[in-house]
N, C-alpha and C positions, 0 to 999 in steps of 0.2 A: 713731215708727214707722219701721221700716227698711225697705227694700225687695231682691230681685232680681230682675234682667232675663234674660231668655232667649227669644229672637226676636221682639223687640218684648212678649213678656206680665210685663208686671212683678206679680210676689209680695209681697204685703205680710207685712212679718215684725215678731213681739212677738219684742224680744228682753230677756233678765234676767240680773240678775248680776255681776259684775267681769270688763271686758272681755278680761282674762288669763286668766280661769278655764279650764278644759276646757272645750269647747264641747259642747251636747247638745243638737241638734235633735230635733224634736217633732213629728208630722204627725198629725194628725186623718183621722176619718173623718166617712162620712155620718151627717147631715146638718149637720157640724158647724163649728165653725172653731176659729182657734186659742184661743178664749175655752175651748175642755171641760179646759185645761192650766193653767189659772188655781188651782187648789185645791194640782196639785203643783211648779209650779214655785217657791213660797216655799223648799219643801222641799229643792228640789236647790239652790237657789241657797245657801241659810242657809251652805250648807258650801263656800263656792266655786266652785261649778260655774257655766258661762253656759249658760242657756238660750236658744235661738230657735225659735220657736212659727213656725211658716209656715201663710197659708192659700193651700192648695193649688190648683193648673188650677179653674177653676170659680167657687170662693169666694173666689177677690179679685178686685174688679172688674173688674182695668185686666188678669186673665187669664182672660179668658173668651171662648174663640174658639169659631165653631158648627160644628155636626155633630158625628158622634159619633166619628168618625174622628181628630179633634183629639185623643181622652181614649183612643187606646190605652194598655196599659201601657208601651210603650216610651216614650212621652212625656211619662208620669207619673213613669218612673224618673229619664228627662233632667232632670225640670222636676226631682227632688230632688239629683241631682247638683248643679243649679246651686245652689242655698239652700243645700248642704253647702259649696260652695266661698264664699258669700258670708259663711256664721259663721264659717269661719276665715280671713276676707282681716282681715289686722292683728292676729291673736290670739297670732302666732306658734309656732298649733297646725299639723300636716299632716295629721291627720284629726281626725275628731266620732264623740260616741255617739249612736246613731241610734237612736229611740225613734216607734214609729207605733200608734197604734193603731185597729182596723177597720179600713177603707182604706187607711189609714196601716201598716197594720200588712204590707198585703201589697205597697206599695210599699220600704217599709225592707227586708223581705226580699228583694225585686228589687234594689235598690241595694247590699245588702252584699253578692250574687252576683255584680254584675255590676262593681262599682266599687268593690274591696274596698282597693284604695289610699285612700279617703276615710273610709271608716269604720275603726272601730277596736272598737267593740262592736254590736252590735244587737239591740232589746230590740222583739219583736213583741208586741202587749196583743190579746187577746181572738184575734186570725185568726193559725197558725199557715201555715208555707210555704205556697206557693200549691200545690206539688205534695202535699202532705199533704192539701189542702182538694179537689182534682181528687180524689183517689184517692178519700177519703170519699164523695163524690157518689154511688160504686156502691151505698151503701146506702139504701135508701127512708128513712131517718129521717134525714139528711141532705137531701135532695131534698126533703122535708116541710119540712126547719128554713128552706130555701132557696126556697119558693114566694114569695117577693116579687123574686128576681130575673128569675123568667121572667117576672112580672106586669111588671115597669119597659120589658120588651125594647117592648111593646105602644107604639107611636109615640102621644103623647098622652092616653094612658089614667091613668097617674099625675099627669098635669097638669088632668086635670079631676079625680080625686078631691080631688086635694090644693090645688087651688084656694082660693088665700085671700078670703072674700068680701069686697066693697064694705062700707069702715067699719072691718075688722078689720087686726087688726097681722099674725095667724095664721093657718093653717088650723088649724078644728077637727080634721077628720078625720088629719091628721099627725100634732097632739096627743095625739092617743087613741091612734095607733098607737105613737109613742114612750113614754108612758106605757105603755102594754102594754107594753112591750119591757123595763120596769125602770125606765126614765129619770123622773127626779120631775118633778110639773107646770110648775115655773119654769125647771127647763133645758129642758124639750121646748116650752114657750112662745119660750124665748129661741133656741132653734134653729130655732125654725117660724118666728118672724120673719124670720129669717138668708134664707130659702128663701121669703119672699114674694112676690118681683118674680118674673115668668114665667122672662125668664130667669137667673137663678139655680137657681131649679128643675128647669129642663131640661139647665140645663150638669151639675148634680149630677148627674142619672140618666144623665145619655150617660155617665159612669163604671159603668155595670151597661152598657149599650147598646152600649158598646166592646169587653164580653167575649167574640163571637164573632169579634173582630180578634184576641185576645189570643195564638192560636197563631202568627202570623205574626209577633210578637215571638221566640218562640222558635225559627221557624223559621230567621227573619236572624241568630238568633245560631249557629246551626247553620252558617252556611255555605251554600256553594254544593252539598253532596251534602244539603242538609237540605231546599232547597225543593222547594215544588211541593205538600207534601203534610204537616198538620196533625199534629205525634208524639201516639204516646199519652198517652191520660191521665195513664198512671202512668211514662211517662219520666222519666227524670231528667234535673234543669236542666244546659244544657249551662253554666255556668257556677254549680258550685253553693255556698253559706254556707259558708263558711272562716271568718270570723271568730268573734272569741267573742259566742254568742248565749243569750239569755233569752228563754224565752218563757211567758207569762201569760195562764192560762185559768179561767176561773169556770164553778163548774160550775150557778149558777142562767142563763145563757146560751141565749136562745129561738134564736140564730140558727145556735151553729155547738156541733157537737156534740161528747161525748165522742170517738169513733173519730176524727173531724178532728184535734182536741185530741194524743191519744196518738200520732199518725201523724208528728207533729211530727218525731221524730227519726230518722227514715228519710229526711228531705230534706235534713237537715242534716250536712257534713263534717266540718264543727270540732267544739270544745267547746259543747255546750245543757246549759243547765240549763231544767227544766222545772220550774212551779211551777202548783200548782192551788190556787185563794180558794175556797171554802167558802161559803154565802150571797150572794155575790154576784151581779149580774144583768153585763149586756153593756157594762155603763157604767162599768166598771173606775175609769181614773182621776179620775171625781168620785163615785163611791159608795165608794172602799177608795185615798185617796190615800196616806196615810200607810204602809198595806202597800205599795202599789207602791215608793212613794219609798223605803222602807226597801230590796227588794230591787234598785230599781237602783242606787242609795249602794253595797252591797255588790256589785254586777255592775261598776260602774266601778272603783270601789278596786282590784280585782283585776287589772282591767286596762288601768291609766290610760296615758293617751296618750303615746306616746312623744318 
């Protein structure tokens, strides 16, 4: 197990591979850790590539700071800058492909905007830009797909449902919800356990709980004519995707909808390719590893590190 540090919170990182390879960092989402990368990293590794799987603010122990103020996105992007510079100290790479998915998926997009010296590709699974996922919001079925984010904002409301009783490894009611979602019994058991101790659980939702911080990230990056005052929805990042990006949307997907999905390339400055799975649900990389791996194999080769 490898680690990085960044003001005192050390990240526990899986990393795979030949330590020459490309570097391909991996970030998960809720409620997960780097175990949901275990089906496709054989796959990127088989061909050379190195993988480093990171568990993100929250889900590594020794990073888990409290309040919800800790888990803005600004500090979700920092904590990935820093794991992008730890996969490449000795590799003799100067950037990584950056691969997230869910959470992960909308920090990798904050990172290739904002730090596009470190990455070299980026490949969002399941949540397209975050400005694509704002702008959807104006539709009610969206807002429908999203009612478990305003249920988290509720200070202790998701910790007594989700509460794992005395005896149990799990919560039930997580299980059932993850199960609804796609996810099959023994990963949404293995992920309920991940999220049993209180707090783990509560660090994970202060990532929902931080989102009405999240304009204040774009305001600091605006500058001094930016503050004061929250941009719209549908602005555009002041620092926007330049790199080359992939992005991957299923369209069996409870949580994030078509119109989110297709909006994708209006946030995007560079080159996207956009790619839609067919049957699948939210859980992309362990329900359709081999299509992923397939399309980021061909997203790298094209445009391998320099």
């Amino acid at each position: 197990m490898e680690t990085a540090t960044r003001d005192g919170l050390v990240f526990d990182l899986t990393a795979a591979g030949p330590p020459d390879g490309e570097p391909v960092v991996l970030l998960h989402g809720f409620p997960q850790s780097a175990r949901c990368w275990e089906l496709l990293t054989p796959l990127l590794t088989a061909t050379g590539l190195r993988t480093v799987a990171a568990d993100q603010r929250g889900y590594s122990p020794g990073a888990r700071p409290v309040g919800r103020a800790a888990y803005r996105f600004s500090e979700l992007v920092a904590d990935a800058a820093t794991i992008v510079e730890a996969a490449l100290a000795g590799s003799g790479h100067r950037a990584a492909h950056v691969v997230g998915h869910d959470w992960g998926a909308a920090v990798a997009w904050g990172l290739a905007g904002h730090r596009p010296d470190l990455v070299r590709t980026v490949t969002g699974v399941s949540v397209p830009p975050p400005g694509a996922f704002r702008a959807a919001l104006r539709r009610p079925r969206q807002v429908l797909a999203s009612w478990y984010v305003g249920a988290f904002q509720v200070p202790g409301l998701a910790e007594r449902v989700f509460a794992t009783p005395p005896g149990r490894q799990w919560s039930p009611a997580l299980v059932r919800v993850l199960v609804g979602s796609g996810q099959s019994g023994d990963r949404a058991k293995r992920d309920a356990a991940g999220m049993a101790e209180p707090p783990a659980l509560t660090a994970a939702l202060n990532w929902y709980r931080a989102l009405p911080l999240a304009w204040r990230y774009r305001r600091d990056e605006a500058g001094p004519a930016g503050r004061g005052r929250p941009p719209a929805s549908s602005a555009r990042p002041v620092h926007p995707v330049t790199v080359p990006a992939l992005y991957v949307w299923s369209d069996r997907d409870p949580a994030l909808t078509r119109n989110a999905a297709e909006r994708a390339p209006e946030h995007v400055a560079g080159p996207l390719r956009y790619v839609e799975l067919r049957g699948v649900s939210h859980w992309i990389p362990e329900e359709a590893p081999d299509a992923l791996a397939a399309l980021l194999l061909d997203h790298v080769a094209a445009h391998p590190v320099r």
